[in-house]
ChimeraX commands (.cxc) that place a marker at each C-alpha (Angstrom):
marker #1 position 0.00,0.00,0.00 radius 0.5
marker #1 position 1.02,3.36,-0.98 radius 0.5
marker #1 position 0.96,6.06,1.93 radius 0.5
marker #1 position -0.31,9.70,1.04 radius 0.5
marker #1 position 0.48,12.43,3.68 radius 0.5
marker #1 position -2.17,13.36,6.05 radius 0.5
marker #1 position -4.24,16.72,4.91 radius 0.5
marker #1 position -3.68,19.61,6.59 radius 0.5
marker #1 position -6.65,20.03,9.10 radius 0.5
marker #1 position -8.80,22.32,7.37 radius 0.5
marker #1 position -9.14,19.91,4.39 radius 0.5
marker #1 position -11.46,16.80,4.58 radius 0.5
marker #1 position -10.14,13.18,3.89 radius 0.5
marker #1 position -11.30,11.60,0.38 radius 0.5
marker #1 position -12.42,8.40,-0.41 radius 0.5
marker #1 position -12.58,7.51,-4.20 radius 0.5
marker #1 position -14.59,3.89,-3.65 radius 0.5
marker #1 position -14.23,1.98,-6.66 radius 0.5
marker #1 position -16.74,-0.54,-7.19 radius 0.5
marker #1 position -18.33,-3.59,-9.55 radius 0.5
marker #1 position -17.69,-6.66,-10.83 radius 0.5
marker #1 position -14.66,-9.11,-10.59 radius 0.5
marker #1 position -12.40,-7.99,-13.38 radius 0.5
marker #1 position -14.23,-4.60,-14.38 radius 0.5
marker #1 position -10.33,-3.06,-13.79 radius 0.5
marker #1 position -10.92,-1.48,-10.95 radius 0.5
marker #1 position -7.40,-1.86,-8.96 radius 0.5
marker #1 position -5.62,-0.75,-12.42 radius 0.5
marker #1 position -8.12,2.46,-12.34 radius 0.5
marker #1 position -7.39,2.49,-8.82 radius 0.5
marker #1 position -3.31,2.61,-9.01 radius 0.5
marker #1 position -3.62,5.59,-11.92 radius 0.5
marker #1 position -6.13,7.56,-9.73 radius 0.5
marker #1 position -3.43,7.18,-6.83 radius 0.5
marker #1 position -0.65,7.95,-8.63 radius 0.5
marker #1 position -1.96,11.61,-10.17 radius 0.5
marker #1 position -4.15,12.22,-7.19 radius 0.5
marker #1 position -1.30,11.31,-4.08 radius 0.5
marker #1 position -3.81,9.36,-2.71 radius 0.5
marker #1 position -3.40,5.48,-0.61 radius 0.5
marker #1 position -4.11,3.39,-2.41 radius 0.5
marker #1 position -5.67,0.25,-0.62 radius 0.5
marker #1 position -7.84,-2.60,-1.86 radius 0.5
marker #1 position -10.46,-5.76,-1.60 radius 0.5
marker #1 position -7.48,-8.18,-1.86 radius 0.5
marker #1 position -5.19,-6.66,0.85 radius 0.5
marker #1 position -7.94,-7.34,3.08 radius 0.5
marker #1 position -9.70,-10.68,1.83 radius 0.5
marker #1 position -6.48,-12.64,1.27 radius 0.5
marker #1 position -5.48,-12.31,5.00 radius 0.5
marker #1 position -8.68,-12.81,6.34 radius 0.5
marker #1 position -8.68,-16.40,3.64 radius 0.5
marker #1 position -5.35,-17.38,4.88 radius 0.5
marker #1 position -6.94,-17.69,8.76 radius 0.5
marker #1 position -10.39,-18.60,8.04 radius 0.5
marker #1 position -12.21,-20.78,5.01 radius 0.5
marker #1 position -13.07,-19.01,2.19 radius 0.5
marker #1 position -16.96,-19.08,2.69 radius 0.5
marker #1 position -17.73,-19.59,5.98 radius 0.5
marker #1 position -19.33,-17.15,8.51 radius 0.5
marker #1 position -16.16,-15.81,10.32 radius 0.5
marker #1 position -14.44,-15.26,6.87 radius 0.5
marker #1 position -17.73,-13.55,5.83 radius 0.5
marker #1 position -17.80,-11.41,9.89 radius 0.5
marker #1 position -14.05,-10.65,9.82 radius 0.5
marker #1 position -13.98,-8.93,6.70 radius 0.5
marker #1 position -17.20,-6.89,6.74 radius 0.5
marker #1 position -15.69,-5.55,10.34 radius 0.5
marker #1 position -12.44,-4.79,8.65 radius 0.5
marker #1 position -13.53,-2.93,5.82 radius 0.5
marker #1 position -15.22,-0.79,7.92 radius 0.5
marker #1 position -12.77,-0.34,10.70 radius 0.5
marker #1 position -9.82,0.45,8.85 radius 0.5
marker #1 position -11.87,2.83,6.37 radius 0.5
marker #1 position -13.17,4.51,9.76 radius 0.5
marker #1 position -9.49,4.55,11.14 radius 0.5
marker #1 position -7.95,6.12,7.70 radius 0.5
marker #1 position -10.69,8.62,7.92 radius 0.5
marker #1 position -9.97,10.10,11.50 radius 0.5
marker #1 position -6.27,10.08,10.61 radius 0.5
marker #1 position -7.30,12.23,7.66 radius 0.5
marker #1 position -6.30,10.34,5.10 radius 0.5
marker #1 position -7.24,10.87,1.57 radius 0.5
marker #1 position -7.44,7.13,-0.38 radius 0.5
marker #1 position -8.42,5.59,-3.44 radius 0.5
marker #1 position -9.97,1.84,-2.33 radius 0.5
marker #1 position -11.81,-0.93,-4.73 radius 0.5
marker #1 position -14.32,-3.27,-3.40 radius 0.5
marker #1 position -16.14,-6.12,-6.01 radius 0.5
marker #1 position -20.03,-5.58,-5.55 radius 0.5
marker #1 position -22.62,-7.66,-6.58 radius 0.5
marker #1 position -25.72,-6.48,-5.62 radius 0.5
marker #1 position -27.45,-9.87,-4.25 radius 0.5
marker #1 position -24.73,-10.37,-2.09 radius 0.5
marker #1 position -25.49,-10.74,1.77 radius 0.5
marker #1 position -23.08,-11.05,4.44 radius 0.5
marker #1 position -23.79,-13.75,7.42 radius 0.5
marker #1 position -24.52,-11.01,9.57 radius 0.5
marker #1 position -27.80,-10.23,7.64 radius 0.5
marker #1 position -26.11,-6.79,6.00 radius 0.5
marker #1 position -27.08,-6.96,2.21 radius 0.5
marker #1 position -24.19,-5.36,-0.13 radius 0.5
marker #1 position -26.49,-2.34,-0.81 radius 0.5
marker #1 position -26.91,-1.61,2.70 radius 0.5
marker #1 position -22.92,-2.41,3.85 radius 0.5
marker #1 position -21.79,0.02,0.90 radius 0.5
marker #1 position -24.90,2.87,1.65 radius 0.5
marker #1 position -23.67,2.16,5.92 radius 0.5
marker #1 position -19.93,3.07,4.59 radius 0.5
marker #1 position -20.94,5.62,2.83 radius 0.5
marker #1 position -23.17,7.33,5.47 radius 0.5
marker #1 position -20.07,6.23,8.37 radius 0.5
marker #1 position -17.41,7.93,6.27 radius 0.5
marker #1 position -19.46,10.79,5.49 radius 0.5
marker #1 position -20.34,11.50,9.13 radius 0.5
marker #1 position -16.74,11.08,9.90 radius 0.5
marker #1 position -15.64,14.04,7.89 radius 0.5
marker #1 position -14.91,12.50,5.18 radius 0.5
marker #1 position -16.06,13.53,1.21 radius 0.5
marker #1 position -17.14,9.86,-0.29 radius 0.5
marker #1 position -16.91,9.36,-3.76 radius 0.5
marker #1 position -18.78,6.04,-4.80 radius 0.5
marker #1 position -17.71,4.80,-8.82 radius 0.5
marker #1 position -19.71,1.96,-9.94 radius 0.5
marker #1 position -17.32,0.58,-13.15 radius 0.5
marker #1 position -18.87,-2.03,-15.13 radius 0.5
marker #1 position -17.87,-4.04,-18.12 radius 0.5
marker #1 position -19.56,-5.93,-21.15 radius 0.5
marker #1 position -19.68,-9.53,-19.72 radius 0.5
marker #1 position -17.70,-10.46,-22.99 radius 0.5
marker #1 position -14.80,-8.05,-21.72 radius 0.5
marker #1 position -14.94,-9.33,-18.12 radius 0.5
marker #1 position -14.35,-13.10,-19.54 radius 0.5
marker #1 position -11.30,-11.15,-21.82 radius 0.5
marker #1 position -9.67,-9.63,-18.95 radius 0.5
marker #1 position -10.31,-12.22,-15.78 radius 0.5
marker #1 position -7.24,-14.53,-17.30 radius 0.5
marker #1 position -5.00,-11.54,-17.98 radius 0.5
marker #1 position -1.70,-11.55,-15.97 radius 0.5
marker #1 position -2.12,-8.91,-14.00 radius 0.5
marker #1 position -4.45,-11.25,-12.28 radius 0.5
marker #1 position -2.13,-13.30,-10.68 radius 0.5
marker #1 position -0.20,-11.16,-8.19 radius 0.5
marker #1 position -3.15,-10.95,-5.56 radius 0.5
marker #1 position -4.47,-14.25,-6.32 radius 0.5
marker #1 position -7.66,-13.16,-8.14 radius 0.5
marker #1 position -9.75,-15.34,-9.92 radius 0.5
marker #1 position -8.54,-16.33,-13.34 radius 0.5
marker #1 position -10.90,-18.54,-14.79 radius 0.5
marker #1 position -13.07,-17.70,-17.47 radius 0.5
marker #1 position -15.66,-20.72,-16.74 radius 0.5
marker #1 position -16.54,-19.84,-12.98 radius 0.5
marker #1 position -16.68,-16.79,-14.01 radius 0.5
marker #1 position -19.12,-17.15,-17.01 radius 0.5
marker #1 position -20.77,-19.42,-14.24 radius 0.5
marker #1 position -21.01,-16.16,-11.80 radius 0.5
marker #1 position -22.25,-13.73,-14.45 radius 0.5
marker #1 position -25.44,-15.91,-15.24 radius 0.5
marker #1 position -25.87,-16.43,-11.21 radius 0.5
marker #1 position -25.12,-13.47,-9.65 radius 0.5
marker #1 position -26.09,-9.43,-10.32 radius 0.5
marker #1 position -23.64,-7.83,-11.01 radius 0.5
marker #1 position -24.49,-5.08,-12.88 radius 0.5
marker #1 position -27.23,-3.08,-10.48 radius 0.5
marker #1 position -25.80,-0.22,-8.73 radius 0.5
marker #1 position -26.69,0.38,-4.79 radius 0.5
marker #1 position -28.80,3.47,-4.11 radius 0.5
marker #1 position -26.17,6.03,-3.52 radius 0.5
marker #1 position -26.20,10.05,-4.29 radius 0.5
marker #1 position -23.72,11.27,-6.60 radius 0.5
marker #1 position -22.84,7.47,-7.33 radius 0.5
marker #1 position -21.03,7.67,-10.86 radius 0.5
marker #1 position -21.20,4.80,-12.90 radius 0.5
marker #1 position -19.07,4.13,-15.87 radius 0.5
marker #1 position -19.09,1.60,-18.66 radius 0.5
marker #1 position -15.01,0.82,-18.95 radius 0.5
marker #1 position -15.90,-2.05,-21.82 radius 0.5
marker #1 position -13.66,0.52,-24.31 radius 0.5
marker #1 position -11.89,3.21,-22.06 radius 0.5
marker #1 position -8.82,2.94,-20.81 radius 0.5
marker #1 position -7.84,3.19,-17.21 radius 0.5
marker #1 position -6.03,6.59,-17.71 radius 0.5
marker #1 position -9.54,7.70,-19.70 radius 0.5
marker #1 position -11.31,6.24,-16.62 radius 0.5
marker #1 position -9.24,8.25,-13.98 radius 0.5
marker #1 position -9.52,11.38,-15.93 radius 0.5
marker #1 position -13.26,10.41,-16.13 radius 0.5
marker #1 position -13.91,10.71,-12.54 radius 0.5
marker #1 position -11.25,13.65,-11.36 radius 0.5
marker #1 position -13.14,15.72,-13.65 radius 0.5
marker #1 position -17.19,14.30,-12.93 radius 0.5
marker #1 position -15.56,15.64,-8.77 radius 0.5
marker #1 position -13.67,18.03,-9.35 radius 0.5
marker #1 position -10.81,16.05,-7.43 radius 0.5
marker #1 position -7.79,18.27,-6.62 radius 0.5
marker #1 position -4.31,16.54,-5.55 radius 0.5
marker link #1:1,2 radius 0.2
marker link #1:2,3 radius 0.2
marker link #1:3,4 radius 0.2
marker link #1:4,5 radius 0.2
marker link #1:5,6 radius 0.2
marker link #1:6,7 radius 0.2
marker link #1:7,8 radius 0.2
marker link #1:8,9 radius 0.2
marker link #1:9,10 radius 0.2
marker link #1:10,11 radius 0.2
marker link #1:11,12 radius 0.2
marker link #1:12,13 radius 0.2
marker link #1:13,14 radius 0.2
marker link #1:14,15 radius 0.2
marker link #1:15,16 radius 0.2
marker link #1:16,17 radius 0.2
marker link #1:17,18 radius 0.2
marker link #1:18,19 radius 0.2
marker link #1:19,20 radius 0.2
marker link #1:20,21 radius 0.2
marker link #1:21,22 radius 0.2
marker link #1:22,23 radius 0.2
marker link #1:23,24 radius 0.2
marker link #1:24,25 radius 0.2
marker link #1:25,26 radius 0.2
marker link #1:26,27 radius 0.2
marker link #1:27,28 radius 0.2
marker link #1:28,29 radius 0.2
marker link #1:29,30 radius 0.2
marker link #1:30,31 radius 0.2
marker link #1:31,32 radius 0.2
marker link #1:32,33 radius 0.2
marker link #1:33,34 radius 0.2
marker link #1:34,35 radius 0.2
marker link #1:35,36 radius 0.2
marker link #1:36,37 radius 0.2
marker link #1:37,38 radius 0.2
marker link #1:38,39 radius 0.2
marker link #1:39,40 radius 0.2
marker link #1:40,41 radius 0.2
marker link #1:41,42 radius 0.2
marker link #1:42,43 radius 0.2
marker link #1:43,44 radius 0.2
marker link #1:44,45 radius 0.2
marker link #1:45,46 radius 0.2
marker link #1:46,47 radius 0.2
marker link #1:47,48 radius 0.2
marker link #1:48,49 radius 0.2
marker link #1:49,50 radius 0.2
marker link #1:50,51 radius 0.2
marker link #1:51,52 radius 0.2
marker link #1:52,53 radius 0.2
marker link #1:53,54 radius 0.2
marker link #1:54,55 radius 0.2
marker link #1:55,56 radius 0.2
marker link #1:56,57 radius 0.2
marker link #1:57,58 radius 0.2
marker link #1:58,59 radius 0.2
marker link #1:59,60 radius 0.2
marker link #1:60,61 radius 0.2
marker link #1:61,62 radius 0.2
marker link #1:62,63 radius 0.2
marker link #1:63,64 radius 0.2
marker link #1:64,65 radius 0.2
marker link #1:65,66 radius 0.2
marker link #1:66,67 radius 0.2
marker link #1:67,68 radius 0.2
marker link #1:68,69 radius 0.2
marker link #1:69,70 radius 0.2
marker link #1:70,71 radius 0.2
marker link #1:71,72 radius 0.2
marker link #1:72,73 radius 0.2
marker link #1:73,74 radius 0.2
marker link #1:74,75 radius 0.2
marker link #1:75,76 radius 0.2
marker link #1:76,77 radius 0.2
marker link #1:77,78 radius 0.2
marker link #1:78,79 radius 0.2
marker link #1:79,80 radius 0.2
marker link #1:80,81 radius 0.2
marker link #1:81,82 radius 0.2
marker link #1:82,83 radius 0.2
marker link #1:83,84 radius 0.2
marker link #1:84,85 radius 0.2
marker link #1:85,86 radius 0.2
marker link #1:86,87 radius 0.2
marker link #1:87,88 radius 0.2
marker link #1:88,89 radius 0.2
marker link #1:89,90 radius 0.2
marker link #1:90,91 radius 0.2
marker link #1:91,92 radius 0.2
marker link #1:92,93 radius 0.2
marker link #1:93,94 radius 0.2
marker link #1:94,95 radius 0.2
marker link #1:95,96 radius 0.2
marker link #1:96,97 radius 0.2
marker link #1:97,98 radius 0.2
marker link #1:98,99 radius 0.2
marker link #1:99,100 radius 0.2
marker link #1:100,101 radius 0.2
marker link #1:101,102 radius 0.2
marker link #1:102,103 radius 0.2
marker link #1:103,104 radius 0.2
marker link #1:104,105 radius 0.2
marker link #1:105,106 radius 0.2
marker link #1:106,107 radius 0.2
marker link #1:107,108 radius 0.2
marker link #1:108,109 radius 0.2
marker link #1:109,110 radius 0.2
marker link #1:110,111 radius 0.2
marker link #1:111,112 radius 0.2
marker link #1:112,113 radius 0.2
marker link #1:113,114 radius 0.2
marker link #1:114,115 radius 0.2
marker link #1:115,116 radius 0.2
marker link #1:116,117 radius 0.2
marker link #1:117,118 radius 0.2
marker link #1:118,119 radius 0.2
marker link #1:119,120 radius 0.2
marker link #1:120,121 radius 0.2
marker link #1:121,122 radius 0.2
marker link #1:122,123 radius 0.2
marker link #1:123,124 radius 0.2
marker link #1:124,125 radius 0.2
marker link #1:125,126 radius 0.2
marker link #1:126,127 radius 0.2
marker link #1:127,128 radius 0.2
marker link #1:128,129 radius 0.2
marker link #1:129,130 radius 0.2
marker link #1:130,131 radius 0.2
marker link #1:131,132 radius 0.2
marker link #1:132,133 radius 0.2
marker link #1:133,134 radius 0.2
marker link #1:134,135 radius 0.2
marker link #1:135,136 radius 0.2
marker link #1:136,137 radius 0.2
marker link #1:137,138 radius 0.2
marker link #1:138,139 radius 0.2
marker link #1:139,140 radius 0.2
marker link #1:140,141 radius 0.2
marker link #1:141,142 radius 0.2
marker link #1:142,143 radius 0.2
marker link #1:143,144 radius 0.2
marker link #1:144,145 radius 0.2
marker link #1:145,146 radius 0.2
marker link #1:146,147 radius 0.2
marker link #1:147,148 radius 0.2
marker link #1:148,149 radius 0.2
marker link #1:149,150 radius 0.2
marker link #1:150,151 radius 0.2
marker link #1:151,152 radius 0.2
marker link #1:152,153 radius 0.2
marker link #1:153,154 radius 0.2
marker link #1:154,155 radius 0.2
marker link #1:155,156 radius 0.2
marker link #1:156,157 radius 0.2
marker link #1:157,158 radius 0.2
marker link #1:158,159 radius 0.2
marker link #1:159,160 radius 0.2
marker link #1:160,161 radius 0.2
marker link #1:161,162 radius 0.2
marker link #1:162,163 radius 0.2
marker link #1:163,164 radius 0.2
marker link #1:164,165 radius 0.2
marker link #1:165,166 radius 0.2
marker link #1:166,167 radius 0.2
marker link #1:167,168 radius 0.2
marker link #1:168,169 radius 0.2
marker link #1:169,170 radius 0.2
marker link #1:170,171 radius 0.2
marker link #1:171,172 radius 0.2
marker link #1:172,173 radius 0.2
marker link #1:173,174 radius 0.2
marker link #1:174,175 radius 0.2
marker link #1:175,176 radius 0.2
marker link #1:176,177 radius 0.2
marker link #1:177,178 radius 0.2
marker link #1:178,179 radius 0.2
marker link #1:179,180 radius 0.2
marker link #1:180,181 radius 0.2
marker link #1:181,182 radius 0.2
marker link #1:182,183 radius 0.2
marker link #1:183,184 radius 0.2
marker link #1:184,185 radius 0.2
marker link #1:185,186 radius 0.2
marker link #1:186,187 radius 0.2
marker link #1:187,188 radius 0.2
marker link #1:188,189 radius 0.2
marker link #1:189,190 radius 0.2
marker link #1:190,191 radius 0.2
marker link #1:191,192 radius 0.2
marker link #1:192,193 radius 0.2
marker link #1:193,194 radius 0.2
marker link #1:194,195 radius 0.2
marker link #1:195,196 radius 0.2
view
């Protein structure tokens, strides 16, 4: 992770949420929007492949530990007053074991951040599913140990909704099937008016 220097007190934190589906590019949008912005960059992985090393992929306390840690360290980077750039893969008929449904875990973030000081920025980025099954074997796949094959996830797109956004204000949502991640980044510091 990338560390961005804390804002001077005045300012308020920022937190450029990247969200969709697996493979909708949203750590590569993430990494440009940190680099030009100054921003930490953090992301789903850095948290879900510790929390799968101790506990089965799956199971309840996998499910608990990781819904508490997203929000605790978001909370904790907020009061320190740090800006970041963070991804998260959504799919909108998703429920955690405690009972949270993925609309209402990203619209309690939001709302947490928000009343923390902090200036929330939700990006939904979606791709054609033809482009998702292009880029999920891609190499750049392989360093956090992201899923890489094309047949679960063809099996994930029929089963699973990925493509409904949660009912956010000022969410942006962008189609990425044909932009690149620099157009993408530009995209959404100009849509907020971001300044480094």
């Amino acid at each position: 992770m990338k560390k961005s220097k804390k804002l001077s007190k005045n300012k308020k934190p920022v937190v450029i949420f990247l969200y969709g589906p697996i493979a909708a590019g949203k750590l590569t949008v993430a990494k440009v929007l940190s680099n030009k912005l100054q921003y930490t960059l953090t992301h789903n992985h850095a948290i879900n492949d510790v929390v799968d090393h101790l506990f089965t992929r799956g199971t309840k306390e996998n499910g608990n530990v990781k819904e508490f840690l997203r929000n605790y360290l978001m909370e904790q980077a907020v009061k320190a007053g740090i800006s970041l750039v963070t991804t998260y893969t959504y799919s909108h008929d998703f429920v955690y074991p405690s009972g949270v449904t993925e609309q209402q875990f990203v619209q309690n973030h939001k709302k947490k951040l928000t009343r923390l000081g902090a200036r929330f920025l939700p990006i939904h980025l979606k791709a054609a599913d033809r482009e998702l099954l292009r880029r999920v074997s891609t190499d750049s796949r392989k360093r956090f140990g992201k899923l890489k094959d094309k047949k679960i996830l063809k099996e994930l797109l029929k089963t699973k909704d990925w493509h409904t956004s949660p009912e956010l204000k000022h969410n942006l949502v962008i189609d990425n099937t044909n932009l690149s991640p620099q157009k993408v980044a530009n995209m959404i510091i100009k849509h907020f008016k971001i300044k480094p």
